[in-house]
N, C-alpha and C positions, 0 to 999 in steps of 0.2 A: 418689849418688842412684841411686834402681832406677827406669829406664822401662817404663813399663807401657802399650801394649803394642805392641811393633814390629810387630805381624800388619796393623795399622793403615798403617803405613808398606811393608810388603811388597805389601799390597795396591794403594797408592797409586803404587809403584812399575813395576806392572802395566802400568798405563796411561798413566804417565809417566815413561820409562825414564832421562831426563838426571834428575830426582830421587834416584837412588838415591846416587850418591854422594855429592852433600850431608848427606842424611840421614842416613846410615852416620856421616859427620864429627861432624853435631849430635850425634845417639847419642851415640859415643861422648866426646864434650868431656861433655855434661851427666851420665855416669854414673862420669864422675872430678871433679865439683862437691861442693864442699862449702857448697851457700848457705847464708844465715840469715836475706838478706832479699831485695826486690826489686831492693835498689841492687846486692845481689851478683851477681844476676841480667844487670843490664845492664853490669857488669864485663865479666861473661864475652860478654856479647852487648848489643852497642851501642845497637842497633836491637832490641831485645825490648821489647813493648808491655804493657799492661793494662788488662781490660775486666772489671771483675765478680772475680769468682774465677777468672779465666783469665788468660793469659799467650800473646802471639804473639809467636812468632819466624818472622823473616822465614828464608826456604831457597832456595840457588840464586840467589844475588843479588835475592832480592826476587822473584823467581819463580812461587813458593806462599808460603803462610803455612801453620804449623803453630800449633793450637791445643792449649794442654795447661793440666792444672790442676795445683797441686805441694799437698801436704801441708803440713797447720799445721805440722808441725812439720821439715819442709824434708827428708825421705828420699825420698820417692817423688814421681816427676812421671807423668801420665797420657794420654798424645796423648785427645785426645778427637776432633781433625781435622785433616786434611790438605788443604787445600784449593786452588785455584786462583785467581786472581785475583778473577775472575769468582766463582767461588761464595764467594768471601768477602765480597764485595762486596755480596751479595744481604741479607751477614747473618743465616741463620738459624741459624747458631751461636751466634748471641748469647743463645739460649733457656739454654742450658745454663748460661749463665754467671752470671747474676743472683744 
């Protein structure tokens, strides 16, 4: 898989500094994945959700939630968000997903 795009996760890791090394792990597990579908998805990640054309994975024990969208045909995944409990919870990432 190719993640597209860690600056999203760099950024994120700015301001929440225990985040970085989870994400670094997710990174790299999801860019040695070979998915093909959602069930392979939650193989690899037990706790990965689905809203729309998105996909969250929990990070940090459930900590943040990362939102990302993967390609029809399962090579690329997209962070679209990085978010906090709280701003996840708000939902206004839900826009993107529909």
């Amino acid at each position: 898989m190719w993640v597209i795009s860690w600056k999203k996760a760099r950024d994120f890791c700015e301001e929440h500094e225990d985040a970085e090394i989870p994400l670094k792990k997710w990174f790299q597990v999801v860019e040695k994945a070979e998915w093909k579908s959602f069930d392979d998805v939650r193989k690899t990640f037990a706790f990965a959700d689905r809203f729309g054309e998105c996909y969250i994975f929990n990070i940090h024990g459930n900590a943040y939630r990362l939102i990302a969208k993967i390609s029809k045909k399962w090579k690329k995944v997209w962070i679209r968000h990085i978010l906090t409990h709280g701003d996840y919870d708000r939902g206004k990432w839900k826009k993107g997903c529909r």
